[in-house]
C-alpha positions in Angstrom: 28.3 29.3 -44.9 30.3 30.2 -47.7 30.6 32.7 -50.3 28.8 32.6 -53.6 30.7 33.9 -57.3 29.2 34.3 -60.3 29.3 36.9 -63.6 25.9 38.0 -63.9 24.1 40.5 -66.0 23.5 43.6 -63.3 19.5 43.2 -64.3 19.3 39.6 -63.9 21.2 39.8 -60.6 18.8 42.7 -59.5 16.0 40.4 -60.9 17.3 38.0 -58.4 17.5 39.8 -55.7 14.3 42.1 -55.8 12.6 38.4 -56.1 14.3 37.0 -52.9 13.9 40.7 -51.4 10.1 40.5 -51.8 10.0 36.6 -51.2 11.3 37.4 -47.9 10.0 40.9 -46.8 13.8 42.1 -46.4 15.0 45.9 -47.0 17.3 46.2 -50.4 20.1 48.7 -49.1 22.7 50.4 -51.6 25.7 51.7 -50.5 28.4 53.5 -52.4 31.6 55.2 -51.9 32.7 58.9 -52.1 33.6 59.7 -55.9 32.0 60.8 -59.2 28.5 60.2 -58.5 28.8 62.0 -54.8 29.7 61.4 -51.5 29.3 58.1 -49.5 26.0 57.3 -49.1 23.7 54.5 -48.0 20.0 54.3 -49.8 16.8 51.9 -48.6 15.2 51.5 -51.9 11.9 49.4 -53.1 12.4 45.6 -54.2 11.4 46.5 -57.7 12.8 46.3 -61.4 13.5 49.5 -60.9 16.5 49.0 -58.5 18.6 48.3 -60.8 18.7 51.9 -62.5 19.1 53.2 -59.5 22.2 51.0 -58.1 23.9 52.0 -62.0 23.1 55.5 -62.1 23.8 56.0 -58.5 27.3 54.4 -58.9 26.4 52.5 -56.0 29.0 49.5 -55.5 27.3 47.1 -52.7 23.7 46.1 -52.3 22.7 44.5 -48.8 19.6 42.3 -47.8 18.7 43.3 -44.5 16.6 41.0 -42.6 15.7 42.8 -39.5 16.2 47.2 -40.1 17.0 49.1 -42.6 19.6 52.3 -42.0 18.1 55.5 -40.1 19.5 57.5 -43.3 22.0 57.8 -45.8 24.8 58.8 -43.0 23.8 56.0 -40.8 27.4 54.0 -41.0 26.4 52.7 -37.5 24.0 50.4 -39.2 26.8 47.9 -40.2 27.9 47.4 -36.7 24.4 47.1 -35.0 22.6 45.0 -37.6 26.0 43.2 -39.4 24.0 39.7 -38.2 21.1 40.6 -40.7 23.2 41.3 -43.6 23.6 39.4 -46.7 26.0 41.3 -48.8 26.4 41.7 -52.8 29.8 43.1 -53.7 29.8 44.2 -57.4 32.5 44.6 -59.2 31.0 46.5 -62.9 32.4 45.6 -66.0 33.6 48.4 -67.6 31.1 49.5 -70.0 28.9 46.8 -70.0 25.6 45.2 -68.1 27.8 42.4 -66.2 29.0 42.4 -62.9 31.2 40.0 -60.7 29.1 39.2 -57.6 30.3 37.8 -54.9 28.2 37.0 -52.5 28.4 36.5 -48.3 26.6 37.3 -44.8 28.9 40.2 -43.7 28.8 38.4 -40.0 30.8 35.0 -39.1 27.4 34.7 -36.5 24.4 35.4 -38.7 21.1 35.1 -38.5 20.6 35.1 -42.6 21.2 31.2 -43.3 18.1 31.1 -44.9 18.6 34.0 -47.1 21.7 33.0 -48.2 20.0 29.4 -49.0 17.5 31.0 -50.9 20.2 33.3 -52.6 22.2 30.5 -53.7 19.3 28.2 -54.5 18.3 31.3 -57.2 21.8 31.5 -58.4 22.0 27.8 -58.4 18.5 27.6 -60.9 19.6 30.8 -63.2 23.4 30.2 -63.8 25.3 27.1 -65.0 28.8 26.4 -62.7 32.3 26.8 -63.7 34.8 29.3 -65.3 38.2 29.0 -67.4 40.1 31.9 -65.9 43.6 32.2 -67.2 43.3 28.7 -68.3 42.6 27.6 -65.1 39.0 25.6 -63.8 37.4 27.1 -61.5 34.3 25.0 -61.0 33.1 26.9 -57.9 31.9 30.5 -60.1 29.1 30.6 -61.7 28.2 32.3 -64.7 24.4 33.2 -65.9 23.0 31.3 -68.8 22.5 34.6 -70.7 26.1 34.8 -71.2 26.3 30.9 -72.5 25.8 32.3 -76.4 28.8 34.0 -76.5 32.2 33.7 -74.5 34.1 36.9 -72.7 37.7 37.1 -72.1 38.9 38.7 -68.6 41.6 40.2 -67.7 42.7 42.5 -64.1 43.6 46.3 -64.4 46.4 46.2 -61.4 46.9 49.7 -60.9 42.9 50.3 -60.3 42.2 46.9 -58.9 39.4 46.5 -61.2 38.2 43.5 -63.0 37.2 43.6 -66.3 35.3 41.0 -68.9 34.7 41.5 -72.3 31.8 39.7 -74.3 34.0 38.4 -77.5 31.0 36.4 -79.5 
């Protein structure tokens, strides 16, 4: 198993994964780091539209599918190493001041028991986004990019000193 790229409007991803969530009776986890929204946390919420408010307003950076448990609470950092199997991870990177984010996508263990999340994951990404970016003026047919962005094109360029990514919808 691979990994899976794609610039993706944070609701439709959300869409996307509350459908595979439900689809599959899996627990959505959020996880965030200390900063201006509060400490670190982790946070089991409901498979629902409503996710994705929560993941922006909590400034919550990764979202995990977990097949098997969910965390004990929002401390439980223990969780990664006893169910890292039963993870399929969603690293977000938010584009500043805008409804985008750059997914990538991967089972956090080399041994996983998610195959056929990740199947299903890609199979959704597959059906709601078309493949291949110009970056730099370089192909890179492997990313995709959701159809809702097809109307318009963005530019992108890398803040070095924050290690940020960031995209801007020039239409």
């Amino acid at each position: 198993m691979a990994t899976i790229e794609a610039f993706i409007p944070t609701v439709v991803l959300f869409e996307t994964i509350t459908d595979i969530a439900r689809s599959h009776k899996v627990h959505l986890v959020l996880q965030r780091f200390e900063g201006a929204h509060g400490g670190a946390a982790l946070s089991v919420v409901e498979a629902s539209p409503l996710a994705a408010h929560e993941y922006l307003r909590g400034g919550y950076q990764l979202v995990y599918l977990a097949s098997r448990r969910a965390p004990a609470g929002e401390q439980d950092w223990g969780f990664f190493d006893r169910e890292a199997a039963n993870l399929l991870e969603f690293a977000g990177a938010r584009q500043r001041g805008q409804d985008l984010e750059q997914v990538t996508i991967r089972p956090v263990a080399k041994k996983t028991s998610v195959a056929r999340l990740f199947a299903a994951t890609r199979a959704a990404i597959v059906a709601g986004c078309k493949r291949g970016m110009r970056l730099n003026g370089r192909l890179y047919p492997k990313i995709f990019y959701a159809k809702e962005l097809e109307a318009g094109s963005f530019q992108l360029w890398v803040d070095i000193e924050t290690r940020t990514i960031s995209a801007e919808m020039a239409g």
